[in-house]
N, C-alpha and C positions, 0 to 999 in steps of 0.2 A: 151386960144388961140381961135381965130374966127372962128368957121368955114364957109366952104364955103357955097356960098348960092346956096340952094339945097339940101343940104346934111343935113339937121334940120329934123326931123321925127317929127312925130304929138305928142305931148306933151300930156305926161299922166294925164290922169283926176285924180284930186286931190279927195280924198272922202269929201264930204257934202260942195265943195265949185265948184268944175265946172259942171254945168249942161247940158245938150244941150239948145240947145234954144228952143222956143216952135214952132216955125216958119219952122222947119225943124225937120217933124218927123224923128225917129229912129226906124230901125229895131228892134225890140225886141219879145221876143217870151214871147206868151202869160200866164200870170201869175194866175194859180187858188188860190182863195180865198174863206175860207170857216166861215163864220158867223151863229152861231144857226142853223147849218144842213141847210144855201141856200146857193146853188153854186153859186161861181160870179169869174165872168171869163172876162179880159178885153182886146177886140183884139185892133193889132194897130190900123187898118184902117177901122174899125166902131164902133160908142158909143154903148156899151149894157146895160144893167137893170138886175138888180141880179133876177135870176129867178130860183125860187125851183124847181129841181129835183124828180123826183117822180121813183123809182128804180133806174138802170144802172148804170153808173160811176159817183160818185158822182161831179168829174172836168170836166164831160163833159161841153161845152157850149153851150150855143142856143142863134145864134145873136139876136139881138132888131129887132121885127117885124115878125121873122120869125114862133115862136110860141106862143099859148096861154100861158099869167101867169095860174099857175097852184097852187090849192088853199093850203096850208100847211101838212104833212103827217098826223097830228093829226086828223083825222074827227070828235071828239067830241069837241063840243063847251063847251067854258071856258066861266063863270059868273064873270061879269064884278061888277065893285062898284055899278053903276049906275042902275041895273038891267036886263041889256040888256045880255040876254048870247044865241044870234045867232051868234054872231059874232065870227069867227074861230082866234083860240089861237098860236101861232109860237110853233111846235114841238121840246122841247127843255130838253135834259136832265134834272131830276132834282140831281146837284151837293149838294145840303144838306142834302138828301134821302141817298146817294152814302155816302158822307161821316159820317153819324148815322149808317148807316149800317156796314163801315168799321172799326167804331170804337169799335161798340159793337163786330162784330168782333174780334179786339183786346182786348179786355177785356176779353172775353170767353178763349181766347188762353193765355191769360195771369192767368185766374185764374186757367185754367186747368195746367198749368206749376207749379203753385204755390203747387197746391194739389199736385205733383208728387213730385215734394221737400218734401214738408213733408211726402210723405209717403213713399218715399228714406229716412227722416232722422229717421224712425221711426222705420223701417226696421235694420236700421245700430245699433243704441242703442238697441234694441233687441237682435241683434248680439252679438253686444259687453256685455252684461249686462246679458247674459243668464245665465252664470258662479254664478253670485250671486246672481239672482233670484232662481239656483235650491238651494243654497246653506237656501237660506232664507225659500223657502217653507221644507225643512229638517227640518230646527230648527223650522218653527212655527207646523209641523205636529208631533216632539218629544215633542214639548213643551205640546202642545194639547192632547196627549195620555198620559202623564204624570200626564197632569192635571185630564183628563176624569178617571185614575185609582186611583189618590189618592181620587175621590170625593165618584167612588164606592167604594173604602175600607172604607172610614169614613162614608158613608151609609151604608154600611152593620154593621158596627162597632159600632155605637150607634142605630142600631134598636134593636127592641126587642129579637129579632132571638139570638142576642148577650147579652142577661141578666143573672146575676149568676143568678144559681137553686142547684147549688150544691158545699159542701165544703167537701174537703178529707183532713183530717191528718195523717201527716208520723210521727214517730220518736217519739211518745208519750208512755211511760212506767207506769211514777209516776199519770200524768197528764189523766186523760179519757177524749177519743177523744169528746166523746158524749157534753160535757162541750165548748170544744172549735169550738164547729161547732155552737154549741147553739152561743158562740157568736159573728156569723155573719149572725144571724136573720135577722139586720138589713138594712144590703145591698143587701139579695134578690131580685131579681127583676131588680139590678140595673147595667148597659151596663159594661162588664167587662174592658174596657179601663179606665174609674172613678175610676176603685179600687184603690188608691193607696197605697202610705205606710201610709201615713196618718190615713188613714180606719184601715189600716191594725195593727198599733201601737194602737191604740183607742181599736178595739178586743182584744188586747193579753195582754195589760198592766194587766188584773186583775191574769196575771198567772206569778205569781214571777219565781216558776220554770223553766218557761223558758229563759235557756239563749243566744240561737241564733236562726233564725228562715230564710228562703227564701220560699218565692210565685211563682207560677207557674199560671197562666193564659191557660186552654187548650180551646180552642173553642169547642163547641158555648156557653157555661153556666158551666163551672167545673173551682171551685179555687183549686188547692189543696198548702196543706198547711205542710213544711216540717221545724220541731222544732230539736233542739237540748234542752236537758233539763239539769238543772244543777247538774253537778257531785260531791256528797255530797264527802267531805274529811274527815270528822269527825267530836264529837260532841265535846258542849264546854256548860260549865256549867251557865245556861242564870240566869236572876234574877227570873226567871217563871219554873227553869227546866233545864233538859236536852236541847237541841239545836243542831239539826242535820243542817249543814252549810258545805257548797261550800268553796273554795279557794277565793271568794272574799267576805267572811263571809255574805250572805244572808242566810238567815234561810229557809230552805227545809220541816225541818217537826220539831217537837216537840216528840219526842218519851217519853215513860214512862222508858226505860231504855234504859241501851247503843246497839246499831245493833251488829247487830254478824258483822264482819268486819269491825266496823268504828269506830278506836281510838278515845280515848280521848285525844282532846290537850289542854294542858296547856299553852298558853303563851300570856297569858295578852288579851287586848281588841281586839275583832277582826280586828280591820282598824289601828293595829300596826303595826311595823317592826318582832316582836318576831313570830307575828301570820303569817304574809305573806311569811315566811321564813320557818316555819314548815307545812305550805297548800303545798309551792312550795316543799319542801319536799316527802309528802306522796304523792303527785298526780305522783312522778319521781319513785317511785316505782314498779316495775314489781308486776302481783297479783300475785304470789306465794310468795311474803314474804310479800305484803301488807295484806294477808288474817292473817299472825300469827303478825300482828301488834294490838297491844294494848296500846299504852299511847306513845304519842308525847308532848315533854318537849323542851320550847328554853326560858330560859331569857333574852337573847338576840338576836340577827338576827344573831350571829356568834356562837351561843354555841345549834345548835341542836342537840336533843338526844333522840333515840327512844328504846323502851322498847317492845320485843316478848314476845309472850305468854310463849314462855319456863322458861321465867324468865334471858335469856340475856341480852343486851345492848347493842346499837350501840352507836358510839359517831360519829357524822358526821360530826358538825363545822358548816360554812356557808353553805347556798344551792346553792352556785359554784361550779359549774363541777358535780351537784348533778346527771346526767347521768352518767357520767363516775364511781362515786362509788354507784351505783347504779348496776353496772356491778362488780364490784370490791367486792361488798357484798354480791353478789350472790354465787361469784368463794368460798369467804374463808366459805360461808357457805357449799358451795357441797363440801369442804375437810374438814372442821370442823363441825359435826352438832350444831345446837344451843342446843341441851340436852346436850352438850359436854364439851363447852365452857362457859365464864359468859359475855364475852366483844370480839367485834369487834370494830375497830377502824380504820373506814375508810377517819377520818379528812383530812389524806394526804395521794390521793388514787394513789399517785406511791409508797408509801412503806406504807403499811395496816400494821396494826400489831392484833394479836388474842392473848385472854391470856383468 
């Protein structure tokens, strides 16, 4: 629709295509402009010249004409390519200065961040990790004192402080101690942890009579030395002699006649069945009848038969349950004495029979 004319208002200025003309100035209010610290300030209606400021506000303006230029805020003079360094320099921030400084700056803040991280993370695994470090320094401080004690005992153990000087014998009868101390001559002097059985078998082999024997170590230098010797059962008629022998027929002594108490047995070689059956025999005997025992007889391992001094007879059988009539021989002798009787016969020692 037209409108009327008149009624048209002034058409808006389009940006960067209507200008005013130059021909007709515009009102406009003065605009400050600020380049390298000089103020330039451009009024409508007269031409001015950028002129540096020296204090005050820095948009103030000073028309053209009105003041002197006024020389840059720097008063030291800059040295030029050419040589020339009277000539005054434009006062001008330095922006690369500013920004090296800002940067190292940043980098201090940054490394100082980084250190606090770690020693926030170092702090935290400490924390957390306390639990098995105490647990660790436990076992390595048991382990250490374990160590440190076993090194003193094995120091103390093989030094000298620790060498036999002294041998003691127990349990020696047939045997004179004096002989069996003699032989461990050889290992005086020497740390008593070395002793062993070794040593200790190489000493005693030369003493047949012995038949069992345990070592005792007492600190700081004492062996002592505790024998069982072997318990002669009777003698037996050798190709040399008489022959006083043990239940496992080792020869003890050679006597020139029979011991007051130590029958004679009769039954075949000694590492037989006849012989191991009348040892097992006499050795099951209580001493008050073994004392009036005189002659042990078995031709076989089932037919022992023992002869008292009174001139009776046992008939005993095999040496099973040789405890039991062993018991059983006792009873028929305390109701029958053996001057009384000629035979006990304790073969089947639930029904004995005497005659």
């Amino acid at each position: 629709m037209k409108r009327p004319q008149g009624f048209d208002g002034p058409r808006a200025p389009r940006p960067g295509r209507d200008r005013p003309a130059p021909s007709e100035p515009t009102e406009a209010a003065p605009v400050p402009l600020r380049r390298g610290g000089v103020a330039e300030r451009i009024e409508p209606d007269a031409v001015t010249a950028p002129v540096p400021v020296v204090g005050g506000d820095p948009y103030a303006t000073v028309p053209l004409g009105t003041a002197p230029l006024v020389a840059p805020l720097t008063p030291d003079p800059v040295e030029r390519g050419d040589g020339d360094s009277s000539a005054p320099a434009p006062d001008r921030p330095s922006s690369a200065a500013s920004a090296a400084a800002e940067a190292r700056a940043a980098r201090k803040a940054l490394a100082a961040a980084e250190r606090a991280r770690r020693s926030y993370e170092r702090r935290e695994v400490r924390r957390f990790t306390a639990h098995t470090r105490r647990r660790r320094r436990a076992w390595l401080i048991g382990i250490g004192a374990a160590a440190l004690f076993v090194g003193g005992v094995l120091a103390i153990a093989y030094s000298p402080a620790m060498a036999l000087r002294e041998v003691r014998v127990e349990g020696a009868s047939r045997i004179p101690p004096e002989q069996i101390q003699a032989a461990f001559d050889g290992e005086l002097g020497t740390p008593l942890p070395l002793i062993g059985s070794g040593e200790v078998n190489t000493a005693l082999r030369a003493f047949p009579l012995i038949e069992t024997y345990s070592t005792e170590l007492v600190p700081p230098g004492t062996l002592i030395v505790r024998i069982a010797e072997r318990t002669p059962v009777g003698v037996v008629q050798g190709a040399e002699g008489l022959e006083l022998v043990d239940a496992a027929g080792v020869v003890i002594d050679r006597p020139a006649e029979r011991p007051e108490g130590q029958p004679l047995i009769e039954a075949g070689a000694t590492n037989g069945a006849g012989f191991r059956a009348a040892a097992g025999v006499v050795r099951s005997l209580p001493d008050d009848i073994r004392t009036q025992l005189v002659r042990v007889t078995a031709e076989t391992a089932d037919d022992v038969r023992l002869e008292l001094s009174s001139g009776a007879s046992v008939v005993w059988g095999s040496a099973e349950d040789s405890a039991l009539k062993a018991v059983v021989l006792a009873g028929l002798m305390k109701n029958a004495a053996p001057d009384s009787v000629g035979l006990y016969d304790v073969s089947a020692p639930t029904s004995p029979v005497t005659d």
